[in-house]
C-alpha positions, -999 to +999 in steps of 0.1 A: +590+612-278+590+638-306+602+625-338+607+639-374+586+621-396+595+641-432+623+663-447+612+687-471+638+699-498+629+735-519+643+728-552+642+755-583+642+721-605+624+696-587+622+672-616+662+674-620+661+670-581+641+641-582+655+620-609+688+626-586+673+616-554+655+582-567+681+569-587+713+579-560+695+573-522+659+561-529+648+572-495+609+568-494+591+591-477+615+608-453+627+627-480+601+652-498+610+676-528+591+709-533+596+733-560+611+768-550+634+789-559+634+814-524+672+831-528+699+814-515+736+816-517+769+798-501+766+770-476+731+763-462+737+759-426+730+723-426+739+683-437+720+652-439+741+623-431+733+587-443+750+562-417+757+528-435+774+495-421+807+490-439+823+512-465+817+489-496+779+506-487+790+540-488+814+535-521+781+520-532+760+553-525+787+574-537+787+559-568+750+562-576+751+602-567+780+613-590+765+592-616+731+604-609+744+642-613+761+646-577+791+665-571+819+653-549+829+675-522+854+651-505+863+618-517+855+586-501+884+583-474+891+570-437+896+590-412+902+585-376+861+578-371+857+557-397+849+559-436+835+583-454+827+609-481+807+644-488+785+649-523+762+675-530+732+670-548+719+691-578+699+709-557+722+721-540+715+700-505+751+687-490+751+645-480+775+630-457+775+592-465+798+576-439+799+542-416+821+540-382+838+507-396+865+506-416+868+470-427+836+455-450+818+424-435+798+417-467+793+423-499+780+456-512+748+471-508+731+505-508+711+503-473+709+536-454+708+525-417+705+562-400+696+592-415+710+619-395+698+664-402+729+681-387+721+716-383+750+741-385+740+766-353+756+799-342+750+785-302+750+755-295+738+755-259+706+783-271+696+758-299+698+727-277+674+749-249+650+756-282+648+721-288+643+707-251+613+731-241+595+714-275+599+682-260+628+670-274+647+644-253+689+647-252+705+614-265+741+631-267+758+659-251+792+678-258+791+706-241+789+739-266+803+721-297+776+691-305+743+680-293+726+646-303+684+643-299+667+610-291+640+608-316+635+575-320+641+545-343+627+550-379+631+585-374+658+608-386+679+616-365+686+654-356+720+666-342+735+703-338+772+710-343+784+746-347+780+764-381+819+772-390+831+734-375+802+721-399+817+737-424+850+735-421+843+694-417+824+694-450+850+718-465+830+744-477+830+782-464+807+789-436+793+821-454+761+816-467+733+842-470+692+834-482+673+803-475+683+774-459+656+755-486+648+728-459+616+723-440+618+698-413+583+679-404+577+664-371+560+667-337+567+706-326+545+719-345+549+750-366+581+770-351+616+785-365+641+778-341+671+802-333+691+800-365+660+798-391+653+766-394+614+758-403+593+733-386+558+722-396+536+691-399+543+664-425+527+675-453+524+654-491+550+665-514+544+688-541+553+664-574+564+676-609 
């Protein structure tokens, strides 16, 4: 099974970006900063999503962004699957923090069970072949709009939706010209697939 073990963030501030990221998500070492400031302008192409278990949890992580320096994209509301809410990060980086309940079971916490990478693609059914001749395995299939990887538990979680419907979901523009500013670590080795996203090996972080 091919996992991804690391994602690497370019930040032109990386001690802004990582005062942000340990006080708001504290993810450990999925989630690695490097200082960069390759040009880059409008939407990304891409979302990490942080799945929690009730939405006391994601008011919870909301909270500790926008105080940590997020911005709030869309509030915290329910929707038909579920709860959730969009923030970006100083950086720049988009977040989706969302649970499929809509009723809280306990009381409050901050615990990320998924992280999900949802790449923003031009095609759909080119990026999925990309993916599947490097070994990854299919866990979810929609025809051209969504695709869903199996790469394991522990692992984040990678997923392709088309680049406008990402946006439009998010509510930003789907322009967006430069850099994507993301480097995804795992078992294909070194490759850019289809719509410019990098791949490499998990490598240590460069700290301030």
């Amino acid at each position: 099974m091919t996992n991804i073990a690391s994602i690497t963030l370019d930040a032109t501030d990386i001690e802004t970006a990582d005062r942000f990221y340990t006080a708001a998500f504290d993810l450990g070492g999925l989630l690695r900063l490097r200082a960069a400031d390759a040009p880059t302008a409008g939407f990304r192409g891409f979302t990490l999503s942080l799945i929690t278990s009730q939405p006391a949890d994601v008011d919870a992580l909301v909270k500790a962004a926008l105080d940590a320096g997020g911005v709030a994209l869309k509030p915290a509301a329910k929707s038909l699957w579920g709860y959730g809410a969009v923030v970006q990060a100083p950086d720049g980086a988009i977040w989706q923090v969302a649970t499929s309940r809509k009723k809280n079971t306990g009381p409050a916490t901050r615990k990320v069970d998924e992280i999900v990478l949802l790449l923003g693609v031009e095609d759909v059914t080119a990026s999925k072949r990309f993916y599947v001749e490097r070994g990854l395995s299919v866990g979810k299939s929609f025809g051209r709009s969504y695709v869903e990887f199996d790469t394991g538990s522990g692992s984040v979680k990678l997923a392709l939706y088309r680049r406008r419907a990402l946006a439009r979901t998010i509510g930003v523009s789907p322009e967006g010209t430069g850099s994507h500013r993301i480097m995804i670590g795992g078992g294909i080795g070194s490759c850019t697939d289809p719509d410019g996203f990098a791949w490499d090996a998990p490598a240590p972080a460069r700290t301030p």
